[in-house]
C-alpha positions as CSV (number, residue, x, y, z in Angstrom):
1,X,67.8,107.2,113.5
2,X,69.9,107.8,110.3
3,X,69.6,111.4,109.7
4,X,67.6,112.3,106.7
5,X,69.9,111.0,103.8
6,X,70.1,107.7,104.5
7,X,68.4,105.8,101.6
8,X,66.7,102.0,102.1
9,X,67.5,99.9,98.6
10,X,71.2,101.5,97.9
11,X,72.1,99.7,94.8
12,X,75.0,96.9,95.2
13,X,78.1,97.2,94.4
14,X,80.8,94.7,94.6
15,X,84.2,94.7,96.1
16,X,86.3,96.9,94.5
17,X,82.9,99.1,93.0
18,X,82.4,102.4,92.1
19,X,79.5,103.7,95.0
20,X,80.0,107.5,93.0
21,X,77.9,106.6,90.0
22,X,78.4,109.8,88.7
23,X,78.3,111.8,91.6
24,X,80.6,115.1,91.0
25,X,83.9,115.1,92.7
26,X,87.9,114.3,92.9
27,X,88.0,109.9,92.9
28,X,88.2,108.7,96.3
29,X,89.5,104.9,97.2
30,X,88.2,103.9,100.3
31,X,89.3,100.3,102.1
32,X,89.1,98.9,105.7
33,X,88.5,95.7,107.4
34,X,84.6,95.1,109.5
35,X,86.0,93.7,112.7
36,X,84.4,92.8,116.0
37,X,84.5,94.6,119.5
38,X,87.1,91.9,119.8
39,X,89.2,92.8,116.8
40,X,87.5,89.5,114.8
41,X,86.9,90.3,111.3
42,X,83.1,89.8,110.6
43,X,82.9,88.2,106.8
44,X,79.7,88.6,104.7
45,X,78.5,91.7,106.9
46,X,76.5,94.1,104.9
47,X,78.1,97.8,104.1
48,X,76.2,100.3,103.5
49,X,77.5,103.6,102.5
50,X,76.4,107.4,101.5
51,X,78.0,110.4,101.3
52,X,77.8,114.2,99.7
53,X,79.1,115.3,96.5
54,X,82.0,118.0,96.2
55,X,78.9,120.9,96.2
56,X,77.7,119.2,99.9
57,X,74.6,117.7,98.4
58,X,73.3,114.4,98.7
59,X,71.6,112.2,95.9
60,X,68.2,112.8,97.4
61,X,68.6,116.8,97.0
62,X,68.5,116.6,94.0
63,X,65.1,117.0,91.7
64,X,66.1,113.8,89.3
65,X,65.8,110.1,90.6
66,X,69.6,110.0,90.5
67,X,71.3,107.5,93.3
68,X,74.8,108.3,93.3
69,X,77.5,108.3,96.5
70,X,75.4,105.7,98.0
71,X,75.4,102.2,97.9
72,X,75.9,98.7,99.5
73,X,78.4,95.6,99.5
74,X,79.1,92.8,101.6
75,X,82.4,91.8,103.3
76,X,85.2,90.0,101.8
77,X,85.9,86.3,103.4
78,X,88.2,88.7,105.8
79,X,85.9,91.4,106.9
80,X,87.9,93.5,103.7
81,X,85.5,96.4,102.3
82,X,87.2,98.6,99.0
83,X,85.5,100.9,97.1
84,X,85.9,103.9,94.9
85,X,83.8,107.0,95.3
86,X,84.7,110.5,95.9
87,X,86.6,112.7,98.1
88,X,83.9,114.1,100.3
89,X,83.1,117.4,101.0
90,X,82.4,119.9,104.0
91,X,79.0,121.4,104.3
92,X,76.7,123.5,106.1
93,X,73.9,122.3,108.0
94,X,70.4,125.1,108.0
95,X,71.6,128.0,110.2
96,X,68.3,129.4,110.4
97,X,65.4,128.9,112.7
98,X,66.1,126.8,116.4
99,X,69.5,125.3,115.1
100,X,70.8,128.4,114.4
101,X,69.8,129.9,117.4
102,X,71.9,126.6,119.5
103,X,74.6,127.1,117.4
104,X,74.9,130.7,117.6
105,X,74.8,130.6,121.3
106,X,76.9,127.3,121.7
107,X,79.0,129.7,119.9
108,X,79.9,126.7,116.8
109,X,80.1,126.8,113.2
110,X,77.2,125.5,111.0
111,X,79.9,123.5,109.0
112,X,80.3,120.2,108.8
113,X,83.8,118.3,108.2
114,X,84.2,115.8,105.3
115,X,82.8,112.3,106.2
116,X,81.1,109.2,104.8
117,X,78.3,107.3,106.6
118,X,78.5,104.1,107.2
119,X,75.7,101.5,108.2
120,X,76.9,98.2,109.3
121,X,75.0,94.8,110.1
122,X,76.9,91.4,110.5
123,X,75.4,87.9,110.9
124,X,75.4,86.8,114.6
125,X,75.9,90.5,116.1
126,X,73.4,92.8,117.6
127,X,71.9,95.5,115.9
């Protein structure tokens, strides 16, 4: 389960891409390394990415057929991943209805910190 933003068919971007494509928001350079549960890096593994815009909102909240902050790209011949996007944003989840109820008595905060999502799968690994 992927939550309900996650998008099958991201567009491709290449090392060193720009996953924003226009999504609203402060530029953002992102870079790490796919490694292993033993710390080798995992070349040619598949990156997929999404995030919110600066106003919390995914591509797929909005009415148009936009796909912005989302997107995919393979690993570097050293596991290496860089991309530009941007700087992501807190946001609330629904309040209302059973959530709100949890949270209210759980005593927590609808919001959400800043993150990306991330969705990796590497040749000769398990899902």
């Amino acid at each position: 389960m992927f939550g309900p933003f996650f998008v099958e068919d991201a567009p491709e971007v290449p090392l060193g891409g720009d996953i924003a494509r226009g999504a609203k928001g402060s530029p953002c350079y992102v870079s790490g390394t796919v490694r292993s549960a033993d710390g080798t890096p995992l070349p040619g593994a598949r990156i997929e990415v999404w995030e919110a815009d600066e106003d919390g909102f995914y591509d797929v909240q909005y009415d148009d057929d936009r796909s912005a902050g989302r997107a995919w790209q393979r690993a570097g011949a050293n596991g290496e991943y860089r991309f530009w996007s941007v700087l992501p944003a807190p946001y609330p989840i629904p309040y209302d209805g059973p959530v709100g109820d949890l949270l209210r008595a759980a005593d927590r905060s609808p919001m959400r910190p800043a993150h990306l999502h991330y969705k990796v799968d590497a040749p000769g690994t398990a899902p």
